[in-house]
N, C-alpha and C positions, 0 to 999 in steps of 0.2 A: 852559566859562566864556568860551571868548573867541570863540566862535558868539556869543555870549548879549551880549558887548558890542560885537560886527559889527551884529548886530539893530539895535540899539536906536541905537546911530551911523548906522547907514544909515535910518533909520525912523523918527527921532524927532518927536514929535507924534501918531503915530498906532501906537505902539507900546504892549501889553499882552501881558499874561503867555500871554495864548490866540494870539495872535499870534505871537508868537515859538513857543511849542510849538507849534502849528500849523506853520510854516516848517519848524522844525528839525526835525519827527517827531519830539519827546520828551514824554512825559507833564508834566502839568501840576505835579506835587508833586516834578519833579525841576528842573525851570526855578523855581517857588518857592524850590526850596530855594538856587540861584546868586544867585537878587533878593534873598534876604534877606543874605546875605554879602556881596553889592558894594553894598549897601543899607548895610548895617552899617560899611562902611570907607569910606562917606561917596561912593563913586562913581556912585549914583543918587539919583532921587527920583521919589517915586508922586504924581500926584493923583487925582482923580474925575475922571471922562468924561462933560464935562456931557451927552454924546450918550446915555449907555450912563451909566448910577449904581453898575452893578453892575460895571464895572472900572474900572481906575486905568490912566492914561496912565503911560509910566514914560518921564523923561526923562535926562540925562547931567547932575548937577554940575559948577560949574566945574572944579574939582578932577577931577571924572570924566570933562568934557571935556580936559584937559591930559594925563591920562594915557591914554586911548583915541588920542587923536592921535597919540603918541608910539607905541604899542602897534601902532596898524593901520599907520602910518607904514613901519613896521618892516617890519610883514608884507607889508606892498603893494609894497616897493621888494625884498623877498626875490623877491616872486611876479613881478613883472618881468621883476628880471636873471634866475630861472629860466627862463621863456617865451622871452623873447631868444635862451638860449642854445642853443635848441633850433632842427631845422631844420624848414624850411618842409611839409614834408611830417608829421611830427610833430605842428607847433602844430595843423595843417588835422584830424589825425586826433583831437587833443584834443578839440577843441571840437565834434567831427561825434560823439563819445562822450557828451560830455557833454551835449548836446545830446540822446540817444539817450535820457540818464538820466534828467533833466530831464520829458521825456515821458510816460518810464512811470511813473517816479513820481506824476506827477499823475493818469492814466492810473489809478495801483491808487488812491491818495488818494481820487477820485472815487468810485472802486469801495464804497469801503471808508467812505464817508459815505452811500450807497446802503444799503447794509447797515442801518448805524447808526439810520437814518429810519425801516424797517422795522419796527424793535425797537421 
């Protein structure tokens, strides 16, 4: 769930349900089923794409904006002083990692849409 309100904070206006499953590698009937629960506690809201009729933009309520701020707020300043406290040699090998992930992942993602066109 709180991938799923990272999304849609960092994305908003151009954020959908295939969108976000798509990002996160989760099936679409499990990202569904997060939208209708923060949907349900008033922390979202769906329109139509006027681009695209057959999905729904999903944006933050005010309310879902205040408590996302405070939520990522938290996380960002944890994810910091973590990074900080680590040494230079360390941060350089994180990011040359992730960086590494980042790749292949797209790397099999591509693969794996390749496939999918076939069928």
């Amino acid at each position: 769930m709180l991938f799923v309100f990272y999304m849609i904070h960092e994305n908003e206006g151009i954020c959908t349900q295939q969108f976000i499953s798509e990002r996160l590698l989760l099936p679409k009937q499990t990202i569904n089923s997060i939208l209708q629960t923060i949907q349900k506690y008033g922390y979202i809201q769906m329109a139509l794409d006027e681009n695209d009729k057959r999905n729904k933009l999903i944006s933050l309520t005010p309310y879902g904006k205040e408590y996302t701020k405070k939520l990522l707020g938290e996380l960002y300043s944890f994810e910091e002083r973590a990074f900080i406290s680590m040494g230079d040699q360390q941060r350089a090998n994180l990011l040359e990692g992730a960086e590494t992930l980042v790749k292949n992942q797209l790397l099999i993602y591509e693969k794996d849409e390749k496939k999918r066109e076939v069928k």
